[in-house]
C-alpha positions as CSV (number, residue, x, y, z in Angstrom):
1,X,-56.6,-13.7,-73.4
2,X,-59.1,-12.4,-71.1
3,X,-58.0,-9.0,-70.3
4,X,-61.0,-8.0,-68.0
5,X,-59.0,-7.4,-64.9
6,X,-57.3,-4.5,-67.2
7,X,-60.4,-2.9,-68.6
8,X,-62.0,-2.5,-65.4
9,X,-60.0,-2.1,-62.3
10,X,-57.3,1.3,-62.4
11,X,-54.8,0.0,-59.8
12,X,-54.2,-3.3,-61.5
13,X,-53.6,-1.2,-64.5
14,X,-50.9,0.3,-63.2
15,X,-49.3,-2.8,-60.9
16,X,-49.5,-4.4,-64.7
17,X,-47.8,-1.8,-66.4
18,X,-45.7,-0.8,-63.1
19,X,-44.3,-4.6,-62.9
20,X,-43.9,-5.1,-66.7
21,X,-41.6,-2.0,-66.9
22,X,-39.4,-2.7,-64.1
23,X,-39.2,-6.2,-64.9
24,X,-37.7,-4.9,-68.9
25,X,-35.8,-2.5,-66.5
26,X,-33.6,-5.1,-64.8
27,X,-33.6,-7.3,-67.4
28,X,-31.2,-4.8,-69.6
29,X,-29.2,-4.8,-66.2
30,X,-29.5,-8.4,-65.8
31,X,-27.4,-8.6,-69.7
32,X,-25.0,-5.4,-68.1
33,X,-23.3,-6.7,-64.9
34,X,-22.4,-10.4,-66.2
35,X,-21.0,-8.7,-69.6
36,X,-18.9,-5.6,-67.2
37,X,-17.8,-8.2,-65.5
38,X,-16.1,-10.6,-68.1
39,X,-15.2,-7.0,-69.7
40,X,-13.4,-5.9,-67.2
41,X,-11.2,-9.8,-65.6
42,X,-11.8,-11.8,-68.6
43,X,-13.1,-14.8,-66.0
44,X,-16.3,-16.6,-66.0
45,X,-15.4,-17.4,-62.8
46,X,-16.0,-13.7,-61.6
47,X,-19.3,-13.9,-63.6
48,X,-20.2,-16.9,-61.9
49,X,-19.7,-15.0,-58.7
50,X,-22.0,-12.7,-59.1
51,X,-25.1,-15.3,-58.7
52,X,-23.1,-16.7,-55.7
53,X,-23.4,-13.0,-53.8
54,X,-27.0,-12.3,-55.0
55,X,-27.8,-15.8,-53.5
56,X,-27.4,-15.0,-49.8
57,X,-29.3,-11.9,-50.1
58,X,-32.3,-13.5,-52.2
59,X,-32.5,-15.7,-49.6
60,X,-32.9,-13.6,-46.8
61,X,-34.5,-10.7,-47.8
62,X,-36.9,-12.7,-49.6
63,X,-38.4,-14.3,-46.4
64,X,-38.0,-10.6,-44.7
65,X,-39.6,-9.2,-47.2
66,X,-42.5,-11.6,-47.1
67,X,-43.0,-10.7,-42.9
68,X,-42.7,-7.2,-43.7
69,X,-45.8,-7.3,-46.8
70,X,-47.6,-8.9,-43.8
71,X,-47.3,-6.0,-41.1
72,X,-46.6,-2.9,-43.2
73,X,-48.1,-0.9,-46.1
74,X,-47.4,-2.9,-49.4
75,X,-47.4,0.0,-51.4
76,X,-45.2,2.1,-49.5
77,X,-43.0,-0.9,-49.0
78,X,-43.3,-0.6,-53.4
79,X,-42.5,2.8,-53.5
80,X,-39.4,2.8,-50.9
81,X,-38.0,-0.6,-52.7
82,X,-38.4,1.7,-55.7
83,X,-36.3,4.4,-54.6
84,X,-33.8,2.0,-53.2
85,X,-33.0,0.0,-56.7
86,X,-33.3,3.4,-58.9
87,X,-30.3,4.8,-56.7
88,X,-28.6,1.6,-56.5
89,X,-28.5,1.1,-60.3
90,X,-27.6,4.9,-60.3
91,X,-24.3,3.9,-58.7
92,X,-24.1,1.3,-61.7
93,X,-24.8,4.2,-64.5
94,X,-22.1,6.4,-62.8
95,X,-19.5,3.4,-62.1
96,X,-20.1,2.6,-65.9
97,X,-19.1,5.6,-67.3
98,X,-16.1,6.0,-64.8
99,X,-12.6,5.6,-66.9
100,X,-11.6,2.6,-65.1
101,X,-14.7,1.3,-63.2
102,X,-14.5,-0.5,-60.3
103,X,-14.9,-4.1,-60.0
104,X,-15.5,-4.6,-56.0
105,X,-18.6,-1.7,-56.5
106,X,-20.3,-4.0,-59.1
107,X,-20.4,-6.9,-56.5
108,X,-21.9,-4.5,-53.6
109,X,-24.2,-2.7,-55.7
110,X,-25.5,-6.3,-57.3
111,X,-26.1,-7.5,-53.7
112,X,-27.6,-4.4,-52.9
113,X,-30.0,-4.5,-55.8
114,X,-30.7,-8.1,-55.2
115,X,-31.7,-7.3,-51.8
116,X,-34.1,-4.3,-52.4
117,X,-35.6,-6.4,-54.6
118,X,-36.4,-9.3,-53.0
119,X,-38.0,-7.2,-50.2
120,X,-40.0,-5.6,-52.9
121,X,-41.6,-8.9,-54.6
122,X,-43.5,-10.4,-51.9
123,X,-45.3,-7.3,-51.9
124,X,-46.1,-6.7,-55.3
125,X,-47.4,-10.5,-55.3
126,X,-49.4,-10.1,-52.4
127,X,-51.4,-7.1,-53.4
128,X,-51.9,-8.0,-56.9
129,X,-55.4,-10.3,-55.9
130,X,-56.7,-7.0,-53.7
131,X,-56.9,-5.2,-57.3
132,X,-59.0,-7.0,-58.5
133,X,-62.7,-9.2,-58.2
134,X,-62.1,-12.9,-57.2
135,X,-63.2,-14.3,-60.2
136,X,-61.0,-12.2,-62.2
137,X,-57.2,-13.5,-60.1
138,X,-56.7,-16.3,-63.0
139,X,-57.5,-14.1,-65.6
140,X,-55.5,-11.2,-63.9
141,X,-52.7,-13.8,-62.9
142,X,-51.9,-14.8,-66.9
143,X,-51.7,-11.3,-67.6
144,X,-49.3,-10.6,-64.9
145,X,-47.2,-13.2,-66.4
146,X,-47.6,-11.9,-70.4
147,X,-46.1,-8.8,-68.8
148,X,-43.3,-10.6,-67.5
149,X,-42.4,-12.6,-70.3
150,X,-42.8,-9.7,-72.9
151,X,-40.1,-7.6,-70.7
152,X,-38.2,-11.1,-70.7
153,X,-38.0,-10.7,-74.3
154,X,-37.6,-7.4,-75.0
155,X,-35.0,-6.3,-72.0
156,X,-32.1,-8.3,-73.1
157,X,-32.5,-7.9,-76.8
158,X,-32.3,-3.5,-75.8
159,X,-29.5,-4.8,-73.1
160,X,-27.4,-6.0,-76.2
161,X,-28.0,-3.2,-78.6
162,X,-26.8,-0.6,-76.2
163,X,-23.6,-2.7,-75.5
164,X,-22.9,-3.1,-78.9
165,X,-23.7,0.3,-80.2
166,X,-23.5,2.7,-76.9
167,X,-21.8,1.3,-74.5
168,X,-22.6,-0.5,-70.6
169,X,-23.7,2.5,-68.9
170,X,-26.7,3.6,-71.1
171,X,-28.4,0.2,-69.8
172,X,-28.0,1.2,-66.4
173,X,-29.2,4.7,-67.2
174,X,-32.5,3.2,-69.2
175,X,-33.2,0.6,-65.9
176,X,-33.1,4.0,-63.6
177,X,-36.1,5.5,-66.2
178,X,-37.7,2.2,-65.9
179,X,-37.7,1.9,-61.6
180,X,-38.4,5.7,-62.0
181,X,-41.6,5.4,-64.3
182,X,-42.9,1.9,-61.7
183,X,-42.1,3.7,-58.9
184,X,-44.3,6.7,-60.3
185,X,-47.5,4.3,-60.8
186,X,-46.8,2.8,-57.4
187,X,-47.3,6.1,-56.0
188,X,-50.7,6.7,-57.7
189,X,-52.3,4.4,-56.6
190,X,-54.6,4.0,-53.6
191,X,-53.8,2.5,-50.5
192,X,-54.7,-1.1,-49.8
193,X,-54.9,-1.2,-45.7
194,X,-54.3,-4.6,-44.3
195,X,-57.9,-6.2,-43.2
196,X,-56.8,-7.7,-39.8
197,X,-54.6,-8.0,-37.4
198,X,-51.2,-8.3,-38.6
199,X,-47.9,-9.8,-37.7
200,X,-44.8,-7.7,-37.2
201,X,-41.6,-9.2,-38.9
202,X,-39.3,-11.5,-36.9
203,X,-38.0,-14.8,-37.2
204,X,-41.1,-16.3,-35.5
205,X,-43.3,-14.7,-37.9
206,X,-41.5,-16.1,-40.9
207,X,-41.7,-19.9,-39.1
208,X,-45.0,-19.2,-38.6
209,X,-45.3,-19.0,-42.5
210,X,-43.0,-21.7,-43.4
211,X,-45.4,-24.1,-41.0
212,X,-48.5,-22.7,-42.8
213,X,-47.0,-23.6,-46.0
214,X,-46.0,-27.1,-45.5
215,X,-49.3,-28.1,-43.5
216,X,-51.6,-26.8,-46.5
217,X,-50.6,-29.8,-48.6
218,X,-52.1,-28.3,-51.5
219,X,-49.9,-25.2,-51.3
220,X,-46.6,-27.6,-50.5
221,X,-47.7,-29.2,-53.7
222,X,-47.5,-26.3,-55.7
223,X,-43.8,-25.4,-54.2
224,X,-42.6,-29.0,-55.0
225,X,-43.9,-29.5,-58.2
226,X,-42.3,-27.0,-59.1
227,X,-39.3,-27.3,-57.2
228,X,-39.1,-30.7,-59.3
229,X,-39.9,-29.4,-62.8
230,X,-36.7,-26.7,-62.2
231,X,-34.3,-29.0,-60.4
232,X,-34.9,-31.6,-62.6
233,X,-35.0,-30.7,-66.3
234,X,-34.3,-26.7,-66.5
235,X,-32.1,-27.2,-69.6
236,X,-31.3,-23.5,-69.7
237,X,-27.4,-24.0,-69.1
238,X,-27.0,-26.9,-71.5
239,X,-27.6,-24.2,-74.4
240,X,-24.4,-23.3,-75.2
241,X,-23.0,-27.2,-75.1
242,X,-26.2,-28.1,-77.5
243,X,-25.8,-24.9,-79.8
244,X,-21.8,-25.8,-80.1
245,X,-21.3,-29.7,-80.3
246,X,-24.7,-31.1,-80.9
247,X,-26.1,-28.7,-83.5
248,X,-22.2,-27.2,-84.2
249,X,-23.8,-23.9,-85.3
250,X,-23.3,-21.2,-82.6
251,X,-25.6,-18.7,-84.0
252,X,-28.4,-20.8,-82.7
253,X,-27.6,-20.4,-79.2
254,X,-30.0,-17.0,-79.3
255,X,-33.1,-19.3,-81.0
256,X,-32.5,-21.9,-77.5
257,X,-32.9,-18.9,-75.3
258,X,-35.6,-17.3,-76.8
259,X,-37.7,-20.7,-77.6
260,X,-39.0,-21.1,-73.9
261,X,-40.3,-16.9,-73.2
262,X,-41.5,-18.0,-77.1
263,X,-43.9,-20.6,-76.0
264,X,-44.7,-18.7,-72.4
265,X,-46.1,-15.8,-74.7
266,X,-48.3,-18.1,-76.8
267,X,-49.6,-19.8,-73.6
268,X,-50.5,-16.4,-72.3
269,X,-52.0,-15.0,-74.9
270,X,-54.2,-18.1,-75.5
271,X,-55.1,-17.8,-71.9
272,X,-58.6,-17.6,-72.4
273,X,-59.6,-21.3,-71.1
274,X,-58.0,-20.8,-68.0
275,X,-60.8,-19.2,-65.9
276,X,-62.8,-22.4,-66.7
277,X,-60.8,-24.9,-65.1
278,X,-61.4,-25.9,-61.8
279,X,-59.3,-28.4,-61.1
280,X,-55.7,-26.7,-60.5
281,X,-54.4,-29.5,-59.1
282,X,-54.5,-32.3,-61.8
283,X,-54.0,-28.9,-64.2
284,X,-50.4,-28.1,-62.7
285,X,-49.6,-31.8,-62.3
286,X,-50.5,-32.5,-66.1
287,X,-48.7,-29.1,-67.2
288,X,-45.7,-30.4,-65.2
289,X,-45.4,-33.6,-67.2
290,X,-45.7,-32.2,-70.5
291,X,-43.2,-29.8,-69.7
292,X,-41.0,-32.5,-69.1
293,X,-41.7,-34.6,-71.9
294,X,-41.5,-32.2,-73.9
295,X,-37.6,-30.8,-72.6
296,X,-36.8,-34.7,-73.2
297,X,-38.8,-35.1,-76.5
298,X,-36.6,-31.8,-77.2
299,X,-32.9,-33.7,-76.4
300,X,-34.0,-36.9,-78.2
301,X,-34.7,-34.8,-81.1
302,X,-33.3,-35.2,-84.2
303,X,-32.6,-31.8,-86.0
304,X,-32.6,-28.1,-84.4
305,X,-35.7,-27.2,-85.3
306,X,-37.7,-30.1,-84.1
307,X,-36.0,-29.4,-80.9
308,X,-36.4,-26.0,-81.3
309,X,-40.3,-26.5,-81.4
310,X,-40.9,-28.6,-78.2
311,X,-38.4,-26.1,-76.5
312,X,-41.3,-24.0,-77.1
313,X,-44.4,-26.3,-76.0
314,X,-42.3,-26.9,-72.9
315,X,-42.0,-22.8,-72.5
316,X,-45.4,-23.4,-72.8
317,X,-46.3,-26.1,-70.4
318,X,-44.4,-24.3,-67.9
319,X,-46.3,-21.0,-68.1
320,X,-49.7,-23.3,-67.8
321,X,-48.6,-24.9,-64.6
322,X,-46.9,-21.2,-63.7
323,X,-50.6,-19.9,-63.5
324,X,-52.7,-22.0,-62.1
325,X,-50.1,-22.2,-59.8
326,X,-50.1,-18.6,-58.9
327,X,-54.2,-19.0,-59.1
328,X,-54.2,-21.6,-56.1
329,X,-52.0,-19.2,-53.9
330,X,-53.7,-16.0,-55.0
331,X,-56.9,-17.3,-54.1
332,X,-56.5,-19.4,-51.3
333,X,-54.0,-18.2,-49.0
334,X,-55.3,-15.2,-46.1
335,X,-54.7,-11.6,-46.9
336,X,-52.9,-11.8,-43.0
337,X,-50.5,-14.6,-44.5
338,X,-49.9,-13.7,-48.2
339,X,-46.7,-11.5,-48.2
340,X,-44.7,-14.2,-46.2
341,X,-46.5,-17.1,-48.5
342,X,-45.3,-14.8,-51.4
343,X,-41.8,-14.7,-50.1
344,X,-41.7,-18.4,-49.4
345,X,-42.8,-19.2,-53.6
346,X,-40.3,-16.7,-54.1
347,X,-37.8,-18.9,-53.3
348,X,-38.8,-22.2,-54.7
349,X,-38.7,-20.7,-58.2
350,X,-35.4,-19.2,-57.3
351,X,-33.4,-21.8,-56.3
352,X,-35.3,-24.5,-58.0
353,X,-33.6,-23.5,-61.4
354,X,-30.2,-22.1,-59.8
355,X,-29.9,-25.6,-58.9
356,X,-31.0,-27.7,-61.7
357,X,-27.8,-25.6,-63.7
358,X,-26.1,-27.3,-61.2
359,X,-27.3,-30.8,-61.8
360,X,-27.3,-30.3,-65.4
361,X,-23.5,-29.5,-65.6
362,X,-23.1,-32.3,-63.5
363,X,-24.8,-34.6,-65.3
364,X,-23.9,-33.1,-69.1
365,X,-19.8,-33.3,-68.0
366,X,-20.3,-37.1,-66.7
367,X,-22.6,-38.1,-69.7
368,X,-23.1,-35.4,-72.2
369,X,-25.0,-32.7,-73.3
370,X,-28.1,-34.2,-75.4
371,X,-28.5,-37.2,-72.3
372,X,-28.2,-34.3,-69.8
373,X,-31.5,-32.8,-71.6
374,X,-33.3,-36.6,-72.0
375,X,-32.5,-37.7,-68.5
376,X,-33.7,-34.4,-67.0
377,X,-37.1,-34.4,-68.6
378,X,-37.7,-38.1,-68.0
379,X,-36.7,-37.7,-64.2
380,X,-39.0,-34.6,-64.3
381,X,-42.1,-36.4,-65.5
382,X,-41.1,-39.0,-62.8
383,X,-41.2,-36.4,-59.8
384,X,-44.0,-35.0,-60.5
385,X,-46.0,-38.1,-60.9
386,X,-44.6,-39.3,-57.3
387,X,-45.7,-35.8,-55.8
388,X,-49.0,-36.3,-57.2
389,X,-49.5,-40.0,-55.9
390,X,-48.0,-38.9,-52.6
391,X,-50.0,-35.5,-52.3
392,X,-53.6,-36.5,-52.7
393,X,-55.1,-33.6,-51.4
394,X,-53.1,-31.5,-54.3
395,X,-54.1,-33.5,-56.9
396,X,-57.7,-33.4,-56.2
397,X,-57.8,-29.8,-55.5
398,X,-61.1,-28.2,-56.8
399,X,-61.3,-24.3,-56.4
400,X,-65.2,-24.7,-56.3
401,X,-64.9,-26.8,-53.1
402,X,-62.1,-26.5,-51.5
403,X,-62.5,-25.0,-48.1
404,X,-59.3,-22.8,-48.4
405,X,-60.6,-21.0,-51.6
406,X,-64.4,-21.0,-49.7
407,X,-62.9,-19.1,-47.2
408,X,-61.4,-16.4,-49.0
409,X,-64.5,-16.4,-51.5
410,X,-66.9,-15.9,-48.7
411,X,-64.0,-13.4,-46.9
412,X,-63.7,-11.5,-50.1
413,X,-67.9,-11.3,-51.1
414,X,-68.7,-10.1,-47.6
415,X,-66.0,-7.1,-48.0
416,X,-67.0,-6.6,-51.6
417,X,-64.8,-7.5,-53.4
């Protein structure tokens, strides 16, 4: 892995370590609320309900959040999200440890927390590229994503320990150290004044992005391949049907979980190669593919571990296509434009997988679970070959020549940087 970007530039340092922490952070509250909640009604229903109120609130404050990175300072915007979550998840530590906590403040507060967060995001994304040298946004984008993926893993494995041996509210109490010590690093570092004019938030503002977005086809390519890959084959619910009736051991259900972060960490830390490729276009397409081949190589599979293996290339494919992806908008999309942009990718990954748990129910209840997973990765491989023969700009892109990424090249060498 080419961990240049962290060697030589301070602030991406600490964005790196800054996102890595909160992201373990919520993770041991993402594993808290859903578990309260079934503790205290007994109803998956109610857990279900808590992804139904954080879905209103992604939405909106997501696309906010985007037209506010592009008017005000993105790291004050950071360190006042900060604050916001740490005294939100506060209310979760001392609800917790309440002798009869309250049901209707876990809702609130999850809304709450969903919303200071999704204003937080765009501008986390969107200062990320001005921490580093242009050359470096690949390298610095794959190590972004180890981060992730290595509080992925490691939140929800603390999450379940301190359930099991110390009880609910010690997760929300090690989330508020976490949002405290991100929101710390935040603060350290050095203001990143925007370059240009810039755009205060309002509905127009945000249409204004949307527009951008869809005429850049190469951009709308990324959001829809994507879009596809999630909808499509995310196989994620289908877990507990394929750990129960198809391998009939339930103590594999943890190995299905932890198979796709598995092969996202290998990916990254292999990352290497990446800055040599050129053509993210054909590269997200053809990572696209293989992750779906690979989730329906997985279903036709005949024993765990066989599946259990391309569960893991897909985790891998997916981070591949994740990158370059993240490559094409960190180094093509305007420093004026790139919190609403952020906000607008925020969402496709968002829903993208919210609804393919959808389809895959659906589709798992009507057929059953191990068709569910086949048909999903064969219809994936599908859509992203028609996006590719329908977006011919995307496919072709070439970061050497396109005149989006020229732009910013030439933008960023003449500021130095």
């Amino acid at each position: 892995m080419d961990a240049s970007p962290l060697r030589e530039h301070r602030d991406f340092r600490l964005l790196f370590v800054a996102g890595t922490v909160f992201l373990f952070g919520s993770m041991v509250t993402y594993v808290a609320i859903p578990y309260q909640v079934y503790e205290l009604t007994g109803s998956n229903l109610m857990v279900g309900l808590v992804g139904l109120v954080e879905l209103v609130p992604l939405i909106v404050f997501g696309l906010w959040g985007g037209a506010m990175a592009d008017h005000f300072d993105r790291r004050k915007l950071l360190i006042v999200a900060g604050v916001a979550q740490s005294g939100f998840v506060a209310v979760l530590a001392l609800n917790a440890f309440l002798g009869d906590p309250q049901l209707w403040v876990i809702f609130v507060v999850a809304a709450l927390l969903t919303s200071a967060g999704a204003l937080q995001r765009p501008s986390r994304e969107a200062l990320m590229p001005r921490t580093v040298e242009h050359h470096q946004i690949a390298a610095a984008q794959a190590l972004t994503s180890f981060g992730g993926q290595m509080g992925m893993l490691a939140g929800p494995l603390l999450g379940g320990l301190l359930i099991a041996y110390v009880g609910i509210g010690w997760c929300f109490v090690v989330d508020v150290v976490g949002l405290a010590v991100a929101t710390g690093m935040y603060l350290v570092m050095r203001s990143y004044p925007h370059l240009g004019r810039t755009t205060p938030p309002s509905i127009a503002s945000i249409v204004e992005g949307m527009r951008y977005g869809v005429r850049r086809r190469d951009l709308l390519g990324t959001y829809l391949v994507d879009i596809a890959a999630m909808f499509l084959a995310v196989p994620v619910v289908l877990f507990p049907a394929l750990a129960a009736e198809v391998y009939r051991d339930p103590e594999l259900l943890g190995l299905l979980y932890a198979a796709g972060t598995l092969g996202a960490l290998i990916a990254t830390l292999t990352s290497g190669w990446i800055g040599q490729v050129h053509l993210h276009g054909r590269a997200i397409v053809i990572a696209a593919a293989v992750y779906g081949a690979c989730i329906a190589l997985a279903g036709l599979a005949p024993s765990f571990w066989l599946a259990f293996a391309f569960f893991t290339l897909a985790g891998a494919a997916d981070m591949v296509s994740a990158i370059f992806r993240g490559t094409v908008w960190n180094q093509t999309i305007p420093e004026q434009m790139r919190g609403r942009l952020a906000g607008i990718e925020m969402l496709s990954y968002s829903l993208g997988p919210r609804m393919g748990q959808v389809r895959g129910g659906f589709v798992a209840d009507l057929w059953n679970p191990r068709g569910a997973v086949v048909s999903g990765g064969v219809a994936c491989v599908v859509g992203v070959g028609l996006t590719a023969l329908w977006l011919r700009d995307f496919w072709s892109y070439d970061a050497r020549t396109d005149a989006h990424a020229t732009a910013e090249r030439e933008a960023r060498a003449s500021r130095g940087r």
